[in-house]
N, C-alpha and C positions, 0 to 999 in steps of 0.2 A: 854203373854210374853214368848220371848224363852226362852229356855234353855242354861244359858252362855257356859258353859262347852262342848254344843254340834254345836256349831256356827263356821264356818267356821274360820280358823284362817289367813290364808295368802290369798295375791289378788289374786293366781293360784285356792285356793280352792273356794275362792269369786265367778272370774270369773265362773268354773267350775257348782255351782248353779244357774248362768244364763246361762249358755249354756243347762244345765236339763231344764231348766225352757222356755226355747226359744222353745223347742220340743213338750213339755206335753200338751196333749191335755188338753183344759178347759171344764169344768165339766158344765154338760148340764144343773142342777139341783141345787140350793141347795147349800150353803157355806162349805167347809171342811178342815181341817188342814192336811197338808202333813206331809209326815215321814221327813222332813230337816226342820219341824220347821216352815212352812211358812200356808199359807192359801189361796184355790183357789176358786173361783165361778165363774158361767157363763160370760164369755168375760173378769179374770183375773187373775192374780197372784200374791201373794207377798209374799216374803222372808224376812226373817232379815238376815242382811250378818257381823251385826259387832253391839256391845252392849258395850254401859260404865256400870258402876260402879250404885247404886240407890244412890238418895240423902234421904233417910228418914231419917238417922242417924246424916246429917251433910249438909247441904244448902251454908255453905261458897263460896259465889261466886267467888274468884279462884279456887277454888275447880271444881265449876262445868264447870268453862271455861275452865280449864284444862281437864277436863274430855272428853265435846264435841268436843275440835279440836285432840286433842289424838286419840281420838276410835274412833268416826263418820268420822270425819271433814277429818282427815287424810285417813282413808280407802276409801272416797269418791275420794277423789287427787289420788289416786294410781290406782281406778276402772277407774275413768275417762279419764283418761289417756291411758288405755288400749285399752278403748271404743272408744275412739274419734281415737284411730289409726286405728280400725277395720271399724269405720262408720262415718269418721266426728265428727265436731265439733256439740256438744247438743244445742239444744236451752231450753233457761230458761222459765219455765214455772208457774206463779202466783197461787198460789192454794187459797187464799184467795176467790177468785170469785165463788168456787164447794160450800165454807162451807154453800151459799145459805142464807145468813145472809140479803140480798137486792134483795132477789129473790121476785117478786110478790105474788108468787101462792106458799106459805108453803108446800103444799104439792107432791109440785115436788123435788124431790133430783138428785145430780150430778149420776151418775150411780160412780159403784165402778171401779177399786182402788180409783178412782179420791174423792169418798167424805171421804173415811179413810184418805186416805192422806193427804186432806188439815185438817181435825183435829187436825194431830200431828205435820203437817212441814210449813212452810211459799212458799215455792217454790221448784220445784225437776228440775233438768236436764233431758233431753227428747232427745232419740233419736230411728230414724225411719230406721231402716235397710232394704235397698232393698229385696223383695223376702218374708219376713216373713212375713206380711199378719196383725201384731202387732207391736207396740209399747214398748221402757222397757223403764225406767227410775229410777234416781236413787235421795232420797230423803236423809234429815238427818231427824226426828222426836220424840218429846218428848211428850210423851201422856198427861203427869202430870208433875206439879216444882219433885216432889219426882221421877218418875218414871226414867230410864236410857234413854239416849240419845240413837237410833238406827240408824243408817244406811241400809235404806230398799231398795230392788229392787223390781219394779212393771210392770210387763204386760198388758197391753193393748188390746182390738181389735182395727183394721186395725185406727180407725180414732182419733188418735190422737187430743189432746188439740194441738194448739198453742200459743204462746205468745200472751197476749192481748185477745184472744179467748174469746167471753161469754161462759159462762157452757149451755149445752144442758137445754133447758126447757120443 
């Protein structure tokens, strides 16, 4: 989990981490956590760009709906918005299909970001910018009922999911 304290605060500093993150190379090797809090591996990347509140203390469900369109929900509206003026409109993307839950062969998995993410989100928004060679998207996702609602952004190699898409086997 990040660091709340250390998390981007406004959509300029938001953006700002995917614009880092559109550049950096992916690591040839091996899973690693970045100095912004995020974590990269061969062919991906992901950041947290926006974190509520935990629920261990308190589960009241206004509470936590208040929580996810406040800090996720909202900071997703304001990136998206930005994104879709720079690249189009996102296409919606089903993550339930990566968690591999109806896959034949158990021992195939989605490649990553795509199997972390469907763990924690039901769907992320996708989009494909001419020229980058990658993919980002932007998800809302809660690991655990307890754990904070996150607003995550995720890189890609070049071959994007599509809508409807079966996950790679």
């Amino acid at each position: 989990m990040a660091n709340r304290s250390q998390l981007p605060r406004s959509t300029e500093d938001r953006l700002s981490v995917i614009d880092a993150l559109a550049v950096r190379p992916y690591p040839v090797d091996g899973e690693r956590r970045t100095e912004d809090g995020g974590w990269s591996g061969p062919g991906h990347h992901v950041a947290v760009l926006a974190e509520s509140r935990d629920f261990w203390d308190d589960r009241d469900e206004e509470l936590v709906e208040a929580a996810e369109q406040e800090t996720a929900a909202a900071a997703l509206a304001a990136l998206a918005e930005v994104l879709t003026g720079r690249w189009g409109a996102p296409e919606t993307v089903d993550l339930w299909p990566y968690l591999g839950l109806d896959a034949p062969d158990a021992d195939v998995a989605a490649p990553e970001p795509l199997l972390f993410l469907s763990g924690v989100a039901g769907s992320m928004q996708v989009w494909r910018p001419d020229g980058w060679g990658r993919w980002i998207a932007l998800a809302v996702g809660q690991a655990d009922p307890e754990w904070p609602f996150q607003l995550l952004a995720a890189f890609g190699e070049e071959t994007a999911p599509a809508p409807g898409d079966d996950p790679p086997r």
